[in-house]
N, C-alpha and C positions, 0 to 999 in steps of 0.2 A: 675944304670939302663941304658937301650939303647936303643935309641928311636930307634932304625930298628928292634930290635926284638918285642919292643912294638906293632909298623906298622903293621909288619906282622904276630903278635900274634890275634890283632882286627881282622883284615883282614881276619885270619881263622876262627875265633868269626861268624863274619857275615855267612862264607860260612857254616859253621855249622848249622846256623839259618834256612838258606834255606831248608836243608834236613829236617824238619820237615813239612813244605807245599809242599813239594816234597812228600814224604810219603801219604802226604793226596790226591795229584792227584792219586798216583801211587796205592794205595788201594781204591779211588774213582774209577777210572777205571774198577778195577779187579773183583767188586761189581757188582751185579745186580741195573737196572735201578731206583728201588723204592725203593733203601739203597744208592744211592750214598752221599746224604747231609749226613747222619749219618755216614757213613765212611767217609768222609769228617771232620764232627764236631769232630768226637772222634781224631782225631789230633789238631784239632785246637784249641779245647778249654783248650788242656794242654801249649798250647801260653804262655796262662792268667795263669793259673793255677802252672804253674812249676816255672816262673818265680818270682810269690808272696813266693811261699813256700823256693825257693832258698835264696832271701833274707832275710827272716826272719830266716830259721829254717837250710836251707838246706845245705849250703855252710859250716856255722861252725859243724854240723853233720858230713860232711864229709873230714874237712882237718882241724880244731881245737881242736888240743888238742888228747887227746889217752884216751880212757877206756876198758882197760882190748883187745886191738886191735884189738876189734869188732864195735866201732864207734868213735866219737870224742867228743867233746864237746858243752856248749852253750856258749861257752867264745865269740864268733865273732856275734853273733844272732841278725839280723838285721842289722850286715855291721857298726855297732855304736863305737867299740874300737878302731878302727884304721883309719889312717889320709889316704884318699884316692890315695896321692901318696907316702904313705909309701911302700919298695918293699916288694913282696909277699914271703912268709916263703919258698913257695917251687920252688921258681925261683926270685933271687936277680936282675935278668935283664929287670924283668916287675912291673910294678906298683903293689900294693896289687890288685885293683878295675881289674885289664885286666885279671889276674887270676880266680879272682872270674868270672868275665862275659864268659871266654873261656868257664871253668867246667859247667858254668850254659847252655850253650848250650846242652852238654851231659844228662843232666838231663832230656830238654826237649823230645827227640828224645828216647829216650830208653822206655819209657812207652809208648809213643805213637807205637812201634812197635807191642807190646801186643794185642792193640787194631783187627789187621788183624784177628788173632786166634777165634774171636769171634764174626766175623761181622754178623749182620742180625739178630740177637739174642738177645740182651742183652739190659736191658731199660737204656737210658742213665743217668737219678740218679746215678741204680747202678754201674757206669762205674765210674762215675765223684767222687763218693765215693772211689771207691775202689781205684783209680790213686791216688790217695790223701793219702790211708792209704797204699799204696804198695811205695811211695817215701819215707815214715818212716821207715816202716819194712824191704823194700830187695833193693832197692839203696843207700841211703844212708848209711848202715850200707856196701853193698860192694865195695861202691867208696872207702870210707875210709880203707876196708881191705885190696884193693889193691894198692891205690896211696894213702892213707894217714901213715903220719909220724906215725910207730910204728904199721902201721898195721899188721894183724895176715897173713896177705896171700902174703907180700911187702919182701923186700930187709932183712929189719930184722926179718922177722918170718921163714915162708914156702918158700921165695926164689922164688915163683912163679916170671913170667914176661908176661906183658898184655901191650903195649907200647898205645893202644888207645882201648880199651873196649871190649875186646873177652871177659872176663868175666865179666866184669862190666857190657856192653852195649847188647850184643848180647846173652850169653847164659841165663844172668839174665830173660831179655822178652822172649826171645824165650822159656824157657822152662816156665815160668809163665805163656806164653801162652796158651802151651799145659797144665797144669793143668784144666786152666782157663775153656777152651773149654770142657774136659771131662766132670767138673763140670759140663755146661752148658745143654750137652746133644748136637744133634744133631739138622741141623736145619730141619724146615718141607721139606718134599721130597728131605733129601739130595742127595740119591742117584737117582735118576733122570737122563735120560741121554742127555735134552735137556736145559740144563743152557748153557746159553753164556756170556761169559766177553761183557760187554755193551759199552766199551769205550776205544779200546787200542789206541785214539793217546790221554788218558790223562793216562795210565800206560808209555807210550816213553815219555812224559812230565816229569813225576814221576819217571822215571829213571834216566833221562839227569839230574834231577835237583840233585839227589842222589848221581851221580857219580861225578859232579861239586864239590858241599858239600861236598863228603867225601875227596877231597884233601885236604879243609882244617881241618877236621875230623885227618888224619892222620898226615901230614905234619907238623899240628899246634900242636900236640903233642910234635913235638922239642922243644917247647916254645922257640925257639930261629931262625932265621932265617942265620940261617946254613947248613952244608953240608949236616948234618943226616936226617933235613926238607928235602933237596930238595932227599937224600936214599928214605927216604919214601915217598915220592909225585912219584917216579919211580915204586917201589915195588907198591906201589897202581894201577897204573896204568896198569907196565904188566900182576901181579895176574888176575885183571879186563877183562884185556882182554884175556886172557889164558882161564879163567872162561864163557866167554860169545860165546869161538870159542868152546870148550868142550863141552858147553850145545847143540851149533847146531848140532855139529859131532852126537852126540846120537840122536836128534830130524830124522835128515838125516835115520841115520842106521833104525832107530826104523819106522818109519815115511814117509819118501822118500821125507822128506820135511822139510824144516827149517821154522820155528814158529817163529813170532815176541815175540809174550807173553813170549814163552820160553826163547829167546835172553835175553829178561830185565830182566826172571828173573837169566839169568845165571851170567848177570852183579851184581847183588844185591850178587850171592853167592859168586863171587869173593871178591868183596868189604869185603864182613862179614868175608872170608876166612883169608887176608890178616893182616886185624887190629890187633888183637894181636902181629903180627912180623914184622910191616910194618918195626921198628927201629931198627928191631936185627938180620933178616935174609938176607944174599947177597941180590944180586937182582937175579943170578941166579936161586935163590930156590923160589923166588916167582912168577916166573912161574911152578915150578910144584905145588906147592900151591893152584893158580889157578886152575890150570890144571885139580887135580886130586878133586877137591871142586866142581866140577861140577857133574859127576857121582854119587860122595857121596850122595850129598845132590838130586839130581835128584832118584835116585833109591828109598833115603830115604823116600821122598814125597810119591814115591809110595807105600812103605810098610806101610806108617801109613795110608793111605787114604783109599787103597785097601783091603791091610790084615789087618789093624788093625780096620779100620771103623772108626777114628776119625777125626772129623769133625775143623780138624785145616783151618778155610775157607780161608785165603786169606797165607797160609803157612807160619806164620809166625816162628813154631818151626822149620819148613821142614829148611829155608834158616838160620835165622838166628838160632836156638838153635844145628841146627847140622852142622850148618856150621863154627858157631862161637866152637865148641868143637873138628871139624878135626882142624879150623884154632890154635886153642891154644897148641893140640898137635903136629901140624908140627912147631911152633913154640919153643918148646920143643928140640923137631929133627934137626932144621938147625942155632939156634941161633951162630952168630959169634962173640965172644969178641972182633975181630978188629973194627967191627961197634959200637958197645955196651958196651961191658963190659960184655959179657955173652958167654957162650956154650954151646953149646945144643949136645945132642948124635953122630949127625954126626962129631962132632970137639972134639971127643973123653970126652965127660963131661954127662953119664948118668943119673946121680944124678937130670939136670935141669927137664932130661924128668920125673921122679918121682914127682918133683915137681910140673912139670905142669899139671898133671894129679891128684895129689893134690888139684893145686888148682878150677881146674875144679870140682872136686868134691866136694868143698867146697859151691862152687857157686850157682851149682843143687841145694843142699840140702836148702839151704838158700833161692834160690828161690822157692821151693815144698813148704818149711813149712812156709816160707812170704805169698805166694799163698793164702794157707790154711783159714790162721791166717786172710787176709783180705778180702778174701770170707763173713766169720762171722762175720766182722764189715759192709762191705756193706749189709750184709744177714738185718741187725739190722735197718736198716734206709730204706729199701725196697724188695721189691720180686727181683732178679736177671734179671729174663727175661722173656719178654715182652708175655705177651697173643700170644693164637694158631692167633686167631683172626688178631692183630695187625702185628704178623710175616707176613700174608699172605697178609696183605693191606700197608704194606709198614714202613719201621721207618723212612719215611723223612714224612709222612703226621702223624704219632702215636705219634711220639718224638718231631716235630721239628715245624709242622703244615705248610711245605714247599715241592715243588714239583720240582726239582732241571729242568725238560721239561713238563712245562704248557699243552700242549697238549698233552702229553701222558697221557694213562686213564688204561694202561693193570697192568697185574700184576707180570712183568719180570723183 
């Protein structure tokens, strides 16, 4: 083992940590005034929530053991089999324990993305229910598909490559989102043309804190503190920003003005665009990665909002479920085996881009019918969502019995 990889294996542990209360300014923000605490709580309380179930259940579900390369086992459940500085199966240069705590950060942050898709709506029982039965059914089974030993969608199956969570993290929520939401129905008066975002300096909070975190997000996927850490701590960065001058450029044309809101969120679609190849693509190509992840997923937002009428509220499929599926097929397109060990179509290897389109499609699927399947179990312990009633008087005083600005009395 090597205590410098160890350092800076924690070190990205922690900054991972952060993008989940990051998350929560950044969709607290984007909310209306009398949902801010509940867009708030529905990150927060996956804190608590993701880290009990990691220990116990989650961790050996997704890197223990192989069944049929669709999950893993209950051989490690509750962290009890092995000596805490024994090293970890899937990286000999960190401890067992720094492994487990890295992955456990991804765990948190990816259901809490979900939560966006449905702000304003949804009683938080059934939210707290469903997070709980959606870490059973469609992450944990696709952590292990993709980065666990023997999984079906890994190295020895489909051949896919995901080096930090395009399909794990980003297309998983994002498209569980968009389910979610359809389910859900529309909120009251969504279409309306006098909603306003109530708080963009806690969405720039919620950005800055995002883009902080996902270096270690990416970077820390080296598990090593290495050259290819600091490839992808670069790749992250240009994509990022490639993605947030891309957003303005169309805000501009379209506009005649460049939008903070847009800015952040152009930073979020970089970020999501990038992860899948921060480890495998030049750094040249993740700028047009970036680049071209802005438009996509910009136009995208508007065909599902506009032509389609669904009410994905705070866009969570928009950035991440279609931005995590350009980023998995450009990573497809420009992976380098000088960096990696991989090829992607532009270094003459079509085969990868089959695969990654593969394994994207595996991922959908998995997350539609996880969706589904935990719709019906939270269906069973509660009604879904909240009274006409309770929508229109707020879910931070219906949910939470909390008023996030005492003085305020409206209903915006």
């Amino acid at each position: 083992m090597n205590t410098g990889d160890t350092a800076f294996v924690i070190v990205s542990a922690a900054l991972v940590f952060i993008m989940t209360p990051g998350l929560a300014f950044f969709y607290g923000g984007l909310g209306r005034r009398k949902n801010v605490i509940n867009n708030m709580m529905a990150s927060v309380f996956i804190l608590g929530l993701g880290i009990v179930l990691w220990f116990l259940f989650g961790y050996s579900l997704s890197f223990s053991g192989n069944t049929y390369g669709i999950i893993g086992t209950l051989a490690d459940a509750g962290l009890s089999s092995r000596a805490f500085d024994d090293p970890s199966p899937y990286a000999a240069n960190l401890p067992f324990l720094v492994f487990v705590i890295f992955q456990m950060m991804f765990a948190l942050i990816t259901p809490a993305i979900i939560t966006g898709a449905v702000a304003g709506r949804m009683r938080f029982k059934a939210l707290f229910v469903f997070i709980a039965a959606w870490s059973f059914v469609v992450y944990y089974p696709l952590a292990h598909m993709v980065w666990g030993e023997g999984g079906l969608l890994g190295a020895t199956g489909l051949g896919s490559i995901d080096f930090a969570g395009g399909n794990v993290v980003h297309i998983s929520s994002g498209v569980s989102g968009l389910v979610l939401c359809i389910i859900l129905g529309k909120r009251h008066n969504y279409e309306r043309t006098n909603y306003r975002i109530h708080n963009i300096p806690f969405v720039v909070l919620g950005m800055a804190l995002l883009w902080f975190g996902w270096f270690g997000f990416n970077a820390g996927s080296a598990l090593a503190a290495n050259a290819l850490a600091g490839h992808a701590f670069m790749t992250t960065a240009l994509a990022t920003a490639s993605g947030l001058l891309s957003w303005m450029i169309i805000d501009v044309a379209r506009k005649r003005k460049p939008n903070l809101i847009s800015s952040c969120t152009g930073v979020v679609v970089g970020l999501v665009a990038i992860t899948p190849g921060a480890g495998f693509v030049p750094v040249w190509a993740s700028f047009f990665i970036g680049l071209s992840a802005g438009p996509v997923c910009y136009f995208g937002i508007i065909f599902i909002k506009q032509k389609l009428k669904i009410d994905d509220a705070l866009d969570a499929f928009g950035c991440h479920g279609i931005g995590g599926i350009w980023g998995g097929l450009l990573t497809g397109v420009f992976a380098d085996k000088t960096i990696n060990g991989v090829n992607g179509l532009w270094f003459g290897e079509p085969k990868q881009l089959l695969a990654q389109i593969g394994g994207i499609a595996v991922s959908i699927l998995v997350a539609v019918v996880g969706t589904i399947v935990c719709v019906f179990i939270a269906k069973a312990f509660t009604e879904l969502r909240v009274s006409h009633r309770d929508e229109l008087i707020g879910l931070d005083s219906t949910q939470h019995g909390e008023n996030a600005y005492p003085s305020f009395t409206g209903l915006d």
